[in-house]
Every structure is written in structure tokens, then in C-alpha cells.
C-alpha positions as YAML, in Angstrom:
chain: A
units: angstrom
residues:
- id: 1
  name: UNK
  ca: [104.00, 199.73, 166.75]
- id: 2
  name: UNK
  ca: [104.65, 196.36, 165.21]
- id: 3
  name: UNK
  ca: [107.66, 194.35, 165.24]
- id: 4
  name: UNK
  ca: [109.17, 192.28, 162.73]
- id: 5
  name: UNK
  ca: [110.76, 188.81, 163.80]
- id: 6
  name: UNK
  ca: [113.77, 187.73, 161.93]
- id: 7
  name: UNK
  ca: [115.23, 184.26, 161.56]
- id: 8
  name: UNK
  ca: [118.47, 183.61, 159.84]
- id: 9
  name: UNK
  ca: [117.77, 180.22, 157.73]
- id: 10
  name: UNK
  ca: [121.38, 180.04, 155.66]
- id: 11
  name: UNK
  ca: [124.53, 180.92, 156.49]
- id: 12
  name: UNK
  ca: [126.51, 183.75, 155.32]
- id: 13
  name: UNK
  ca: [129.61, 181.52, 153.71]
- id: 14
  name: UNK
  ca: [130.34, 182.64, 150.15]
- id: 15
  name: UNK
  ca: [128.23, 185.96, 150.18]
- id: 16
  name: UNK
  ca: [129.27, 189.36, 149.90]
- id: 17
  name: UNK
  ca: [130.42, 191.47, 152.49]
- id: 18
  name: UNK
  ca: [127.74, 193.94, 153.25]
- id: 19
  name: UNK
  ca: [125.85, 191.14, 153.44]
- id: 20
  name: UNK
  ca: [127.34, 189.39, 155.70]
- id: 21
  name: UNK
  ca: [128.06, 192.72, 157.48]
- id: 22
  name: UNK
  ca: [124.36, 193.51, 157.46]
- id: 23
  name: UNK
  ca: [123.38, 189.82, 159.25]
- id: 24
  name: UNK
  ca: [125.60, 191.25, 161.92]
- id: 25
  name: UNK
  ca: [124.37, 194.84, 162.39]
- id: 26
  name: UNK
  ca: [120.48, 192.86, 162.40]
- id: 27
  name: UNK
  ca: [121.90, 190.91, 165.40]
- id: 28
  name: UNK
  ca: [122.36, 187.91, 163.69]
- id: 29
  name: UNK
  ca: [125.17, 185.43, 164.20]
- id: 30
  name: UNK
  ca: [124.65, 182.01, 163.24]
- id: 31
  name: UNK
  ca: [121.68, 180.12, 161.70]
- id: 32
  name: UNK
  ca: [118.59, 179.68, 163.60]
- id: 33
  name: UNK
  ca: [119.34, 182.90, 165.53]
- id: 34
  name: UNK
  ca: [116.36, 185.08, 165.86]
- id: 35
  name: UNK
  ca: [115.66, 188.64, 166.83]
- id: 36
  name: UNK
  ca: [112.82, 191.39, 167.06]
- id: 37
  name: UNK
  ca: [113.37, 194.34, 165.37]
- id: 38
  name: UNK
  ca: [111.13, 197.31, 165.20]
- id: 39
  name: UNK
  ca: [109.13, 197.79, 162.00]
- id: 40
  name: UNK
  ca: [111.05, 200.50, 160.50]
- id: 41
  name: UNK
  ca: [112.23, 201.71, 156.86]
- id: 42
  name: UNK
  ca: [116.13, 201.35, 157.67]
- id: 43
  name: UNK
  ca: [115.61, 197.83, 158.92]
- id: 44
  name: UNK
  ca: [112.85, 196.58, 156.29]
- id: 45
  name: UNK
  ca: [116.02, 197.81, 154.15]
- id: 46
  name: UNK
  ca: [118.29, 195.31, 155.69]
- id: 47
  name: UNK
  ca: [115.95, 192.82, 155.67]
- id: 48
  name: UNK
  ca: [115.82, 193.52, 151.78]
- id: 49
  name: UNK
  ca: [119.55, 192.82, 151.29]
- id: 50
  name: UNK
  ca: [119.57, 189.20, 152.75]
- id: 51
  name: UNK
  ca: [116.48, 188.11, 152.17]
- id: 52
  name: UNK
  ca: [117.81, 185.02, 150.87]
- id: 53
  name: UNK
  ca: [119.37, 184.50, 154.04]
- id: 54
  name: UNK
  ca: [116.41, 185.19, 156.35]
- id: 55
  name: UNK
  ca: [113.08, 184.69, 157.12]
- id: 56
  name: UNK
  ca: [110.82, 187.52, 158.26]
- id: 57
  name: UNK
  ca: [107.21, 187.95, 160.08]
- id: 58
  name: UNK
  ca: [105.69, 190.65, 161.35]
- id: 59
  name: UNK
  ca: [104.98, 190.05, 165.39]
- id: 60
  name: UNK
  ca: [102.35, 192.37, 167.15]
...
């Protein structure tokens, strides 16, 4: 199954809560963190919300 690698690229100051709520649920605490996820709908959803905030590519 693929993976998707997430970067956060911008912080989180001055956003809304559930998005700075759904940086942390991803794993994500300060910029330049990065984590592997599992391709899946409920995560390509939070991916979705801060997509601003993030950079994402899918890793086999």
C-alpha cells in the first residue's frame, strides 16, 4: 500500500483551531517536521484541511 510523506512548510500561528489541531493529530509539531502516513481517505482528508501548511508526496 502506498504511503504519503508529509512536510509541514508554515507554521500554524494565526490559523484556526482545527487546523492547528489537525497538524497535531498528523504528527506534526513544528516546521520542517515530517512524517509517513498511510494512504488513506481520513488522512488525505487532513491533508486537505492544511494544505496550505504542508507539503505532500506519495512514497512507495
Amino acid at each position: 500500500m502506498a504511503q504519503l510523506k508529509v512536510q509541514q512548510r508554515k507554521s500554524s500561528i494565526g490559523c484556526k483551531a482545527n487546523q492547528r489541531e489537525t497538524l497535531r493529530s498528523l504528527g506534526l509539531k513544528r516546521i520542517g517536521d515530517v512524517v509517513v502516513k498511510e494512504d488513506r481517505p481520513e488522512i488525505r482528508g487532513m491533508v486537505q484541511t492544511v494544505r496550505h501548511l504542508v507539503t505532500v508526496e506519495e512514497v512507495e
